[in-house]
C-alpha positions, 0 to 999 in steps of 0.5 A: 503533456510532459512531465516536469524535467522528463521526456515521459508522456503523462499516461493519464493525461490525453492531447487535450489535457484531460484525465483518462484511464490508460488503456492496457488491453494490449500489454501483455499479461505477465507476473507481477510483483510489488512491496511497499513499506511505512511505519506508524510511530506511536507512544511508550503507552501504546506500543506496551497496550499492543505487546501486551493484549491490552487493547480493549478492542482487539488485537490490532495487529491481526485487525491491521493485517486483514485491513491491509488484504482487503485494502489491497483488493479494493484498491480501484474502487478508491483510487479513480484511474487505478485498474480492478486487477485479479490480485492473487497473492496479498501479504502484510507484516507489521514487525515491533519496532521501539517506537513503534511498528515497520508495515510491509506489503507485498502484492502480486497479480498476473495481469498488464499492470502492476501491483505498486498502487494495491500495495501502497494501500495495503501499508496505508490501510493498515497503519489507519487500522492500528492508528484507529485501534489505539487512538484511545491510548495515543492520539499522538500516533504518526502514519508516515514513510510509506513508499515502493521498495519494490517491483517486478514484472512488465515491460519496464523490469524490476526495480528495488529502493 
């Protein structure tokens, strides 16, 4: 099966059309790197609850970034054909934007497959967290524009947004 538009074999997909996890026990294991960023908008009420310590349940930010390290080691539990990865290093910032915050991840692994899932979740787990934190005050938030920024390592290279 071929990808719409692509000479590119889809890898999770066998001859018969059925899923399948992809076989990397023959690619080497190499450096690995991946970012991620996405943003969670959010109302005046809520931005000013965060910046000033005002939200009764904690410091969402500290909550979120913790979420986002967690999220990013249990990433094949929650994605089916992600592969479990011996991440190594997980980072997560969420910086203060107007309306809101900007959340970036950045993830790496020596291993024979990439990152770019476990940093997806990474961002995505940590907007939930905040969204979660702050539903009480804002109900209105929105979780978007999560997307790869980068990568590195592998055969295909390094690539950047």
């Amino acid at each position: 099966m071929k990808t719409k538009g692509s000479s590119r074999e889809l890898s999770h997909v066998d001859s018969g059309g059925r899923i399948r996890m992809v076989d990397v026990s023959e690619k080497a294991s190499t450096v690995r790197e991946a970012r991620a960023e996405g943003e969670i908008r959010m109302s005046g009420a809520a931005v000013r609850a965060i910046r000033t310590g005002a939200v009764k349940k904690g410091d969402p930010l500290q909550a979120a970034r913790l979420a986002g390290v967690m999220a990013a080691k249990r990433t094949a539990d929650l994605i089916p054909l992600c592969h479990p990865l011996a991440v190594t290093s997980v980072e997560v910032e969420l910086t203060p934007r107007r309306w809101g915050y900007t959340i970036t991840a950045r993830v790496r692994t020596t291993g024979p497959t990439g990152v770019e899932m476990e940093a997806l979740t990474a961002v995505s787990v940590a907007a939930l967290t905040v969204y979660d934190m702050l539903k009480a005050v804002d109900r209105t938030m929105v979780i978007g524009g999560i997307r790869v920024t980068a990568k590195s390592g592998g055969k295909s290279g390094d690539w950047r947004a």
